[in-house]
C-alpha positions as CSV (number, residue, x, y, z in Angstrom):
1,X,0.8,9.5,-3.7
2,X,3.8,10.1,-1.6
3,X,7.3,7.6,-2.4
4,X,10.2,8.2,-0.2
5,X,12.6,6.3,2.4
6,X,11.7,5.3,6.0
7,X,14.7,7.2,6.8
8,X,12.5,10.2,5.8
9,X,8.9,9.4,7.5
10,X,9.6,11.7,10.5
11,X,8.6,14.7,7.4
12,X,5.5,13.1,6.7
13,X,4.1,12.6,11.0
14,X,2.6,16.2,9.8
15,X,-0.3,14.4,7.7
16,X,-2.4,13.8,10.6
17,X,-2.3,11.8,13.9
18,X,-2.6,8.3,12.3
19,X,0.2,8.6,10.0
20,X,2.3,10.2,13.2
21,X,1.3,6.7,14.6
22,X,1.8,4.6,11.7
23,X,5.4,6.3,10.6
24,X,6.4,6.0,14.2
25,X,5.3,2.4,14.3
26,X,7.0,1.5,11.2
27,X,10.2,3.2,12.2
28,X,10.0,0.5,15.7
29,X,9.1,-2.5,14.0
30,X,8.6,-2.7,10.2
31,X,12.0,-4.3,8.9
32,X,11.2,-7.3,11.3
33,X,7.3,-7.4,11.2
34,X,5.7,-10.7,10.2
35,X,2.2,-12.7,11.2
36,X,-1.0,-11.3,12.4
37,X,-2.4,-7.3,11.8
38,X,-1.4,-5.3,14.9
39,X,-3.5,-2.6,15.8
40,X,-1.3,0.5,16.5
41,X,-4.1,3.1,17.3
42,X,-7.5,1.1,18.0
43,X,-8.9,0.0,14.5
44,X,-8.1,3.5,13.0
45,X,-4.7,2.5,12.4
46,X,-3.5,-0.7,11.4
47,X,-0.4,-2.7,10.5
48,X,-0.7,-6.0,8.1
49,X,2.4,-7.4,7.4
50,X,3.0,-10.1,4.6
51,X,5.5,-11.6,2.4
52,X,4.7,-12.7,-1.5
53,X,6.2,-13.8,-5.0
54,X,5.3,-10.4,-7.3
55,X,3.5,-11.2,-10.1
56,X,2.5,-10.2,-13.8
57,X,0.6,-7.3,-14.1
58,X,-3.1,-7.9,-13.6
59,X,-5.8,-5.4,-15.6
60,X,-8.4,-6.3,-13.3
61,X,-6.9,-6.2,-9.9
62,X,-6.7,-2.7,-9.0
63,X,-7.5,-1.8,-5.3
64,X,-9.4,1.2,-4.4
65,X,-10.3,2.0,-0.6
66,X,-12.7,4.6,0.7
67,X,-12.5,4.7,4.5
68,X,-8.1,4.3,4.9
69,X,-5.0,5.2,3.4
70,X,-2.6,3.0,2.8
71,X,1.6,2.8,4.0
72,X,3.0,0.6,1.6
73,X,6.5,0.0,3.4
74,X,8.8,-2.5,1.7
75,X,11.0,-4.3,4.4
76,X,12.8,-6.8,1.7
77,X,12.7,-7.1,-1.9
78,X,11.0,-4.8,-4.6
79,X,8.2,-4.7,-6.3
80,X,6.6,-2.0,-8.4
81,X,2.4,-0.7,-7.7
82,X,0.6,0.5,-10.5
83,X,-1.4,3.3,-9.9
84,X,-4.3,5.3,-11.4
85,X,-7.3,7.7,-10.5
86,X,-9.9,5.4,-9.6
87,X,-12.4,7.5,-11.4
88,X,-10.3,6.5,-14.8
89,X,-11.1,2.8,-14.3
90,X,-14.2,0.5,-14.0
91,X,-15.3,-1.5,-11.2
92,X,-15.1,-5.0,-11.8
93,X,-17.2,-6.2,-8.1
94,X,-19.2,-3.8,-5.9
95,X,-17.3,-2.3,-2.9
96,X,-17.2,-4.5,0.5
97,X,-17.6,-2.0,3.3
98,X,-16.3,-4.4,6.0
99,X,-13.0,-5.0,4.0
100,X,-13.1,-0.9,2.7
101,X,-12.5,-2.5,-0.6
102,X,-13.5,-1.9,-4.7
103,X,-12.1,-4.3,-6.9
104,X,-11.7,-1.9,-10.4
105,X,-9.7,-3.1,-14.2
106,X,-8.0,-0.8,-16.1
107,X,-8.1,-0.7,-20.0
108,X,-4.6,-0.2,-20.3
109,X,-1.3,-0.1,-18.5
110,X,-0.9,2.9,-15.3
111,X,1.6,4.5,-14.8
112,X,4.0,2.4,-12.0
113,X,6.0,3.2,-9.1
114,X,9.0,1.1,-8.2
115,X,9.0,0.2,-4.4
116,X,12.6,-0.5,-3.1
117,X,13.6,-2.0,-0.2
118,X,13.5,0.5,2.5
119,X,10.9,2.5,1.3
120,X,7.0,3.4,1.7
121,X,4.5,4.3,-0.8
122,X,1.5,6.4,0.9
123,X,-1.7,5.8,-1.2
124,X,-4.8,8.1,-0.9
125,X,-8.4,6.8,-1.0
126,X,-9.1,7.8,-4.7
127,X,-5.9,6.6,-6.4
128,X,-6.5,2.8,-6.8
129,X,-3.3,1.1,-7.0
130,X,-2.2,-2.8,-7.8
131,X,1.2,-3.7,-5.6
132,X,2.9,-6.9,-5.7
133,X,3.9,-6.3,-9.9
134,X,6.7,-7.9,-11.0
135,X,9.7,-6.0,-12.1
136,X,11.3,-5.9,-15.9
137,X,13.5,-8.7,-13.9
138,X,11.1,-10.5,-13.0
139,X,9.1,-12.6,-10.3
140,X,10.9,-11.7,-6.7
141,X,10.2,-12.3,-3.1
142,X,9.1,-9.0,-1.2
143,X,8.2,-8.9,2.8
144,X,6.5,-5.7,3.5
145,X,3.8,-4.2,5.9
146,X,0.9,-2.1,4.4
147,X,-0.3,-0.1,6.9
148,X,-4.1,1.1,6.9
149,X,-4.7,5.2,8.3
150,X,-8.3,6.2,8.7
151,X,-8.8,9.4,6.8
152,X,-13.0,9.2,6.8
């Protein structure tokens, strides 16, 4: 898991190709992107923006990918992302290989990163992760774009 400020991102184009492509593309167009996915390299790297109300913590809506990493990047608003080793928590619905996607619960809380405004969160395949949490002040609005990097 990597946390730090777009301003930084040109440190992390070292990662690989995809996350050259994504950081760069982030850098252009993230604090303005809305709509549709936009493919920034083919399908290996791609850009979903979106804009939601956080919400209570959910036990059994953790996200775990296989195929992508994932560029959290919050354009507006806050909103913290639990996160654990996937191999701590149990699946809750059998992985969708079209969406690159395991639903897994956790028995307890995770440990959870606060996601300000202007900043990415850079998610590996094997640390499942559950964004959109409400802060201690609660519910807020956050527009952000979570990029997906192909990493296998």
């Amino acid at each position: 898991m990597v946390l730090d400020s777009l301003s930084n991102a040109s440190l992390y184009a070292a990662l690989g190709p995809g996350f050259a492509a994504a950081f760069a593309w982030l850098r252009r167009h993230g604090a303005t992107a809305a709509g549709a996915p936009v493919e920034v390299d083919g399908d290996r790297v791609v850009a979903r923006p979106g804009a939601y109300e956080t919400h209570p913590r959910d036990p059994a809506r953790f996200e775990r990918h296989r195929r992508f990493a994932d560029v959290h990047f919050v354009a507006e608003g806050e909103e913290l992302v639990e996160v654990a080793d996937s191999a701590a928590l149990r699946s809750v619905a059998a992985y969708d290989p079209d969406g690159d996607i395991e639903w897994l619960a956790s028995d307890g809380p995770c440990p959870a990163v606060l996601v300000p405004a202007g900043s990415f969160l850079v998610l590996w395949p094997h640390e499942a992760h559950q964004p959109g949490v409400a802060t201690a002040r609660g519910p807020a609005h956050v527009r952000k774009v979570a990029v997906k990097v192909a990493v296998g």
